[in-house]
C-alpha positions in Angstrom: 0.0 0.0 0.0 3.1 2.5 0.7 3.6 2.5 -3.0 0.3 3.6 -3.8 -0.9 7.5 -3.5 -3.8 8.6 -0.8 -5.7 9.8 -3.4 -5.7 6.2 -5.0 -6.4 4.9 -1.8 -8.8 7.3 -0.5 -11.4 8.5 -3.2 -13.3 11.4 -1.7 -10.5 13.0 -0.5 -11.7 17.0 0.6 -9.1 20.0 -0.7 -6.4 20.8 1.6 -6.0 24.5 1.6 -2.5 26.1 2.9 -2.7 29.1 5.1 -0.1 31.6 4.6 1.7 30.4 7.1 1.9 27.3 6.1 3.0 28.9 2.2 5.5 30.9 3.8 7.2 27.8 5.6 7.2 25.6 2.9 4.7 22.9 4.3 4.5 20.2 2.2 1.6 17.3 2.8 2.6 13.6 2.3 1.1 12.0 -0.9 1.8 8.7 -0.1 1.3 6.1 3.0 4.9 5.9 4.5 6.5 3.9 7.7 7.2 7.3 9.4 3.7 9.1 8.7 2.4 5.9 10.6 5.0 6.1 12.9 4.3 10.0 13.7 0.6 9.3 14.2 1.0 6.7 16.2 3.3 9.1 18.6 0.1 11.9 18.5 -2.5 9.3 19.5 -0.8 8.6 22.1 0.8 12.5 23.1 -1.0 14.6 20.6 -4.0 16.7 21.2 -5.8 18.2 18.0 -8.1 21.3 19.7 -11.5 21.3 18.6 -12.8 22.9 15.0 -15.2 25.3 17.4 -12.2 26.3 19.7 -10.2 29.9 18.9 -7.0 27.9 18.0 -8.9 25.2 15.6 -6.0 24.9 13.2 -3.3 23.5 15.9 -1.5 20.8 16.9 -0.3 20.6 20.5 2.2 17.3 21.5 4.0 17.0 24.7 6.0 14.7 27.4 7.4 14.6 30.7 10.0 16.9 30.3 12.1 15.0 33.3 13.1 12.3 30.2 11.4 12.9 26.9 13.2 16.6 26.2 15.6 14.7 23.9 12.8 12.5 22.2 11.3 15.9 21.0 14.8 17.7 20.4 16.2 14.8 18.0 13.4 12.6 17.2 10.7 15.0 17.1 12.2 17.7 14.6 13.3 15.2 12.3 10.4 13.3 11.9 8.4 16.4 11.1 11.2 17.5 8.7 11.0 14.6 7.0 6.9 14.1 6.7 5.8 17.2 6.6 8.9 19.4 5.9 8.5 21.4 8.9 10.5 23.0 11.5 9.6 22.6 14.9 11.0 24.2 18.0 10.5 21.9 21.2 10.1 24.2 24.3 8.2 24.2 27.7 4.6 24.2 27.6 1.6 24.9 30.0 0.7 22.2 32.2 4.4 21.2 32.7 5.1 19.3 29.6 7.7 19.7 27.0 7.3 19.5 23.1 5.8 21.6 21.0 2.6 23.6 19.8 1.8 24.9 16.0 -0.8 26.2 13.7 -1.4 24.7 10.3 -4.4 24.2 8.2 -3.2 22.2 5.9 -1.8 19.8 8.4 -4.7 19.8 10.6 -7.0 18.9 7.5 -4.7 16.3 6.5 -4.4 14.4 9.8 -8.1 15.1 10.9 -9.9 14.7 7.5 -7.8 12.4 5.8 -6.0 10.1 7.9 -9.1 10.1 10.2 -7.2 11.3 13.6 -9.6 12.7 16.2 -10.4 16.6 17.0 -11.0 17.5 20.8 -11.5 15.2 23.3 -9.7 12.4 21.4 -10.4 9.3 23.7 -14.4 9.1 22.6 -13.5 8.2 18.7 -9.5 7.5 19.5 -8.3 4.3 16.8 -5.8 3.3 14.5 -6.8 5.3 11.3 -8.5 2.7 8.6 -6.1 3.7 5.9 -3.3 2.0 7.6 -5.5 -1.0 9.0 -4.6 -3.2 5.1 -1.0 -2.8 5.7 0.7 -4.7 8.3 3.5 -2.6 8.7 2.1 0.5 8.9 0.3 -0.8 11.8 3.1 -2.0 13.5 4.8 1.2 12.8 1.4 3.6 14.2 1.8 0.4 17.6 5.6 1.8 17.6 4.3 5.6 17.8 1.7 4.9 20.7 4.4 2.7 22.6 6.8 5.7 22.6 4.2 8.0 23.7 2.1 5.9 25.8 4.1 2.7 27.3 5.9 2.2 30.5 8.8 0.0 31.1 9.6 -0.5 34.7 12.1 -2.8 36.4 11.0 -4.6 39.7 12.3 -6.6 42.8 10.2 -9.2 42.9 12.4 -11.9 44.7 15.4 -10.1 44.7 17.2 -6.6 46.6 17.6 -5.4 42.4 15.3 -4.3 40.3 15.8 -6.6 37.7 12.1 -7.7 36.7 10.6 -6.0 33.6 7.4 -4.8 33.2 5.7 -3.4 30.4 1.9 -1.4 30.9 -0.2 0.8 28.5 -3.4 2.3 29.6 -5.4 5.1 28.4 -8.9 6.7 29.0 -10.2 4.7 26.2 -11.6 1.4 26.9 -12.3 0.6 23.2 -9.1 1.5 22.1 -6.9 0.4 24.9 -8.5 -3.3 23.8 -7.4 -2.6 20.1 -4.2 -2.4 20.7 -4.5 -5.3 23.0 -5.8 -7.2 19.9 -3.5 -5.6 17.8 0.0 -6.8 19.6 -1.4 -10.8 19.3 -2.0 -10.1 16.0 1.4 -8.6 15.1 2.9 -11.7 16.6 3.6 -11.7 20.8 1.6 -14.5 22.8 1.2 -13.3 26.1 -1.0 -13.1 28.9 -3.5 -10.9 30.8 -6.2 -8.8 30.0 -7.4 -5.0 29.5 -8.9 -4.0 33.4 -10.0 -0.8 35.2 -7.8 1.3 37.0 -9.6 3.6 39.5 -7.4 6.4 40.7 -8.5 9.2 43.3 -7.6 12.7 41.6 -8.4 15.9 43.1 -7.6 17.7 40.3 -10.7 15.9 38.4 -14.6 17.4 38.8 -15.7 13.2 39.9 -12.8 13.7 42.4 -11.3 10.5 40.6 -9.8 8.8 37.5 -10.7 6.3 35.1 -8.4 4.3 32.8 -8.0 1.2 31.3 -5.0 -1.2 31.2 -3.1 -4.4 30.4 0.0 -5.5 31.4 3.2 -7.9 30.1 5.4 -9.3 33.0 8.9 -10.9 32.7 11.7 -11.0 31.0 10.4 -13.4 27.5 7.6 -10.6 27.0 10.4 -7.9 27.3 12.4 -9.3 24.7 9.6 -10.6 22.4 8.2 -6.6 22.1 11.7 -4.9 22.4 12.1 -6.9 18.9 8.7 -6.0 17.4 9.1 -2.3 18.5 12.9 -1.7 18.0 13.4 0.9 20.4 13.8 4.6 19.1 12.8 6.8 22.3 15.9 7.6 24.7 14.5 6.6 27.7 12.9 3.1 26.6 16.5 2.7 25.1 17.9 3.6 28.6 15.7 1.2 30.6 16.6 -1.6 28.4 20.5 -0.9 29.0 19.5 -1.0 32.8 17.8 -4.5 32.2 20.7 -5.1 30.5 23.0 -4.8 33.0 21.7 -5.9 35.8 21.1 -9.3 34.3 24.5 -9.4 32.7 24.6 -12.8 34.7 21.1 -13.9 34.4 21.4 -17.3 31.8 17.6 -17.0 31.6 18.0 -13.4 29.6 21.0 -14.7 28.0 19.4 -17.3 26.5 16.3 -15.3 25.3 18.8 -12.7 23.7 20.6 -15.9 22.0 24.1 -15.3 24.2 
């Protein structure tokens, strides 16, 4: 499908007008289905926020992580993946709300990744999914899973039986029920066997009107798991890299991980 254009894929496909600012900066819109369009909408499912048509900024993009260990995701990774998809220049900074990344306006990106690719306007989690065009190409849904599990995994190490933290643990969860069972679904059918199942997580929160939290979750435990999705996701975000050298080392001995990692 890569090799094919969106407008072959995609008959009614509305015009995408450029603002001035988006003429002045050179913005160009992809014409084809590519591993790192995937990839990049994949990372704003899971960190991007598209503000509502009706809302005074209705032509902006906002994306943005923790900025204790993401700031060099969004300094390297960040401004050359939008480079290279939609030839734009991005400046990474500190944003309200105590996140890091970055905030634009665009029309002709907005329509593109809204009315096109189908990604969602406002409050995302009510219609949040992997976009239909990529859903016939196996790779481009791996590469959107790759996005989302930049954005939106954890990797933690744990005790368990020992005084290290040598245990790894993998989690996703997210406001979305629906979705958070997609990509349940979608990691068995990409290839890992593993256990477990999507559950609710209720959180007190002061900050929220119900005085509380809702998400939903699934979990992979041990180190077979670990390794199985390190090599379906191939690791591009600094601090997944980072934990994976800490697992690394602390079961440097371990012939269990050795073995799984074909020492």
């Amino acid at each position: 499908m890569t090799s094919e254009t969106i407008n072959q894929i995609k008959e009614d496909i509305p015009e995408i007008k450029f603002s001035s600012w988006d003429i002045d900066r050179k913005i160009k819109i992809p014409q084809q289905l590519t591993p790192s369009l995937a990839y990049l909408c994949g990372i704003l499912a899971g960190d991007g926020h598209i503000p509502n048509i009706k809302q005074k900024s209705r032509n902006r993009i906002c994306c943005g992580g923790n900025p204790k260990d993401e700031k060099e995701f969004y300094d390297i990774n960040m401004k050359r993946l939008f480079k290279e998809v939609f030839n734009m220049d991005i400046i990474p900074r500190d944003l309200k709300g105590g996140t890091y990344g970055f905030k634009f306006g665009s029309e002709a990106t907005v329509t593109f990744l809204t009315k096109i690719i189908g990604l969602p306007r406002g409050k995302k989690y009510d219609t949040l999914k992997i976009p239909e065009l990529f859903l016939e190409d196996k790779g481009l849904i791996l590469e959107f899973v790759r996005g989302l599990f930049d954005t939106d995994f954890g990797l933690c190490l744990a005790k368990k039986y020992q005084t290290l933290q040598y245990y790894p643990q993998i989690c996703f969860d997210s406001k979305s029920e629906k979705f958070t069972i997609e990509i349940w679904q979608t990691l068995k059918d990409l290839g890992l066997k593993f256990n477990g199942k999507v559950y609710m997580v209720y959180d007190e929160d002061e900050r929220a009107k119900a005085g509380y939290t809702i998400t939903y979750r699934f979990d992979m435990y041990g180190h077979k798991y670990f390794v199985d999705i390190i090599k379906l996701i191939q690791l591009r975000h600094p601090k997944h890299i980072k934990k994976y050298q800490e697992w690394l080392s602390v079961n440097k001995d371990n012939k269990k991980v050795l073995k799984l990692l074909n020492k």
